[in-house]
Short mmCIF file of the C-alpha atoms (twelve columns), coordinates in Angstrom:
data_MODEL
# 
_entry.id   MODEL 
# 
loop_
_atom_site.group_PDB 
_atom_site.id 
_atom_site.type_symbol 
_atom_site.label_atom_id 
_atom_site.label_alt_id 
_atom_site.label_comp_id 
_atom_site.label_asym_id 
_atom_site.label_seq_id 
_atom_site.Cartn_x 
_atom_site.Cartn_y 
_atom_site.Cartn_z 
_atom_site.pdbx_PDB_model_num 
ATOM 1   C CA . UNK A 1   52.367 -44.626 214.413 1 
ATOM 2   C CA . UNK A 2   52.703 -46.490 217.232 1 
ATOM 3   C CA . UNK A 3   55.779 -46.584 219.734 1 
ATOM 4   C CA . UNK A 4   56.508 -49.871 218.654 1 
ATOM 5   C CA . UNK A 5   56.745 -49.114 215.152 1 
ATOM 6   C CA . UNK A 6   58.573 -46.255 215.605 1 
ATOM 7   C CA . UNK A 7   60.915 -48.538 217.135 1 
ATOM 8   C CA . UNK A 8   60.864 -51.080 214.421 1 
ATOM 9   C CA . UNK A 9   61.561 -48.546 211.880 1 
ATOM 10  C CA . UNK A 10  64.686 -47.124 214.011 1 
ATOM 11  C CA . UNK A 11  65.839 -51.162 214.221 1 
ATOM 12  C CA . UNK A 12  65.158 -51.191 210.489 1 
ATOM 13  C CA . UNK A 13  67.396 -47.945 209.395 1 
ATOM 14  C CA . UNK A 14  70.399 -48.981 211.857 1 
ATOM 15  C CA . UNK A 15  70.397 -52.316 210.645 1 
ATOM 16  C CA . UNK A 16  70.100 -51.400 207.052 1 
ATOM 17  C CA . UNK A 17  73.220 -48.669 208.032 1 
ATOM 18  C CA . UNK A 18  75.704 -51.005 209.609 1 
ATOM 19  C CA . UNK A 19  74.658 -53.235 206.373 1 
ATOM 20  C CA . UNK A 20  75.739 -51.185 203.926 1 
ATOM 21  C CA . UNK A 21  78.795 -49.527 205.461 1 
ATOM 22  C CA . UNK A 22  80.108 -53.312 205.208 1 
ATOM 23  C CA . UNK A 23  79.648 -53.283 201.246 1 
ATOM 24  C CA . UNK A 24  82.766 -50.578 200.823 1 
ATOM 25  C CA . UNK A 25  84.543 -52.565 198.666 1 
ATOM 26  C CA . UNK A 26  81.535 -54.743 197.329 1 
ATOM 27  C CA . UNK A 27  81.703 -54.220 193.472 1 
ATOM 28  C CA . UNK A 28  77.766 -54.553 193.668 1 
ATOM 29  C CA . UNK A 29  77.634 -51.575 196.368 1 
ATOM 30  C CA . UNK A 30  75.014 -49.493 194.284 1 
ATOM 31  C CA . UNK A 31  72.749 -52.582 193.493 1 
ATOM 32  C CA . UNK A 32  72.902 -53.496 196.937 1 
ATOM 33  C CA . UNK A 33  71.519 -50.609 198.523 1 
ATOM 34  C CA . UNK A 34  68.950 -50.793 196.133 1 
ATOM 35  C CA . UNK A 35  67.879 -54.070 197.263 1 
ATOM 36  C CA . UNK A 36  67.808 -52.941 201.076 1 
ATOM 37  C CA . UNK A 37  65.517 -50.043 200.246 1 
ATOM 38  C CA . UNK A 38  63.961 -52.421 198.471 1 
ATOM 39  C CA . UNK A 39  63.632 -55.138 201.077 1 
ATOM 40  C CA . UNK A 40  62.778 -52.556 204.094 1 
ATOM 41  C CA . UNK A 41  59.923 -51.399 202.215 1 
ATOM 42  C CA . UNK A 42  58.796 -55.278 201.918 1 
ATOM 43  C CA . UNK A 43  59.570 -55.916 205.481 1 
ATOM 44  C CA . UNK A 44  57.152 -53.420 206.546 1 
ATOM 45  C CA . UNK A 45  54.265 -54.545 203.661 1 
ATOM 46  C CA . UNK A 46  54.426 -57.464 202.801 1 
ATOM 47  C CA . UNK A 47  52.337 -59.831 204.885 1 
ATOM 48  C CA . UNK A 48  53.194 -62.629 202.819 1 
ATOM 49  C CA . UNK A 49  56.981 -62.425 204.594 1 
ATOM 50  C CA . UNK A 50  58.049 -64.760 206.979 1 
ATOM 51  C CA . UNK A 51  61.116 -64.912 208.993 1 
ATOM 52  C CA . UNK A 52  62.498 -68.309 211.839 1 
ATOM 53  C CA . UNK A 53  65.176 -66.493 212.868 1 
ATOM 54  C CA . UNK A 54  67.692 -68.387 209.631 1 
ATOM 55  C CA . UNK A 55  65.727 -68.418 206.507 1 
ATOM 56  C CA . UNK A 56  63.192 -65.474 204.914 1 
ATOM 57  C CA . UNK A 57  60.095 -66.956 202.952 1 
ATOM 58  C CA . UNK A 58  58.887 -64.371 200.582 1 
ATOM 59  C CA . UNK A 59  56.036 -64.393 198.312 1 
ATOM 60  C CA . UNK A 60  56.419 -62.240 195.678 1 
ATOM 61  C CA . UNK A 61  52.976 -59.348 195.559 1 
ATOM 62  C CA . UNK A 62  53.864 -59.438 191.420 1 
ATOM 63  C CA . UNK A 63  54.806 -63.093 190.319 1 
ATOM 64  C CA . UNK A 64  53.119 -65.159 193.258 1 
ATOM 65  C CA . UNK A 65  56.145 -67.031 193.049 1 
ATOM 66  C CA . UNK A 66  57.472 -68.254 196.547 1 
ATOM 67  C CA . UNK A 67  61.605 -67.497 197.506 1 
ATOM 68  C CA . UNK A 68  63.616 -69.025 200.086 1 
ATOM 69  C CA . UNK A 69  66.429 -66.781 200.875 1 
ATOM 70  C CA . UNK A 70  69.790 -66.570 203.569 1 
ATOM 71  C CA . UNK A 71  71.777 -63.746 203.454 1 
ATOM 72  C CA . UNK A 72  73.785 -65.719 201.178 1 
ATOM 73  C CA . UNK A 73  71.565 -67.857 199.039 1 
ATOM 74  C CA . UNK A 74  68.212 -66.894 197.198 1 
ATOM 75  C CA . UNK A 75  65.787 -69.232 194.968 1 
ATOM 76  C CA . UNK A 76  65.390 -65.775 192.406 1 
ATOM 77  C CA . UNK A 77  66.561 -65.228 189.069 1 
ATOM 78  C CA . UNK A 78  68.555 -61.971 190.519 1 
ATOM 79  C CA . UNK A 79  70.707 -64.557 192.565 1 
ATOM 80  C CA . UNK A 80  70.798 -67.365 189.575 1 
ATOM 81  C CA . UNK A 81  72.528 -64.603 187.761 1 
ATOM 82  C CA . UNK A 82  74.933 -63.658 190.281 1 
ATOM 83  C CA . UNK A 83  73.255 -59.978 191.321 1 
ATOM 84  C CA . UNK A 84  72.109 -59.356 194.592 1 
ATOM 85  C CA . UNK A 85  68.478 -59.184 195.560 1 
ATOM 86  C CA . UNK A 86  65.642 -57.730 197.841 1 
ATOM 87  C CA . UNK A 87  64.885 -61.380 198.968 1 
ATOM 88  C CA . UNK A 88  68.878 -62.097 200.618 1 
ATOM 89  C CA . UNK A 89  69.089 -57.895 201.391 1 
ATOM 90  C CA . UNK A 90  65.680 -58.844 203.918 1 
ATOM 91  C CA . UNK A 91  66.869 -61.831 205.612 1 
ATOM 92  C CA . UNK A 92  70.482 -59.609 205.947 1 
ATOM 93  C CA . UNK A 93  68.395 -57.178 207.148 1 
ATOM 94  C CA . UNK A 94  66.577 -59.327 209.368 1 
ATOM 95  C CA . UNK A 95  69.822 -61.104 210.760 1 
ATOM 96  C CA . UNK A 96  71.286 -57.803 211.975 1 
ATOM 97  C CA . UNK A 97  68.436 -56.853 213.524 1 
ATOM 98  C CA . UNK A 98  68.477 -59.990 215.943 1 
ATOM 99  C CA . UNK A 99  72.138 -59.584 216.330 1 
ATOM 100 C CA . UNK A 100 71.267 -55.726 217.511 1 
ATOM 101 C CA . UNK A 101 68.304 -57.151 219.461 1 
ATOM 102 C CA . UNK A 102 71.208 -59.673 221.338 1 
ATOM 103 C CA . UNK A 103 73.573 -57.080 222.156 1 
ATOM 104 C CA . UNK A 104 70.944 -54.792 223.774 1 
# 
């Protein structure tokens, strides 16, 4: 592992940290730490993952199917039926990292 990943993957837990210490009173607390473990093992696989800086484009490795998500919108079936998903828990993910990346 590389310096820079090792970096990435510190970026990646304190993100994912500060994420779900804000879901305290979230009734959806449990499901949503699912999804970040979830989406940080996706962030770091999936090739098929893009992120501008606003929106995440995923392509699902099982379905093919292709998601747009925001941290509060996601084209999936999880988000059609009001649960929360890997596809919004990455671009959360990827929104606090920038916001840790602006601070530093």
């Amino acid at each position: 592992m590389t310096t820079s990943e090792t970096n990435f993957d510190a970026q990646l837990q304190l993100a994912i940290i500060n994420l779900v210490a804000s879901l305290e009173l979230d009734k959806n607390k449990a499901r949503w730490i699912r999804a970040f473990e979830r989406a940080a093992a996706e962030i770091e696989s999936n090739d098929l993952m893009t992120w501008d800086g606003r929106e995440l484009q995923s392509c699902s490795r099982t379905s093919g199917n292709l998601y747009r998500a925001r941290a509060n919108f996601c084209e999936c079936q999880a988000y059609k039926e009001g649960f929360p998903c890997y596809h919004r828990a990455a671009a959360r993910i990827m929104l606090e990292q920038d916001r840790q990346k602006k601070e530093n």
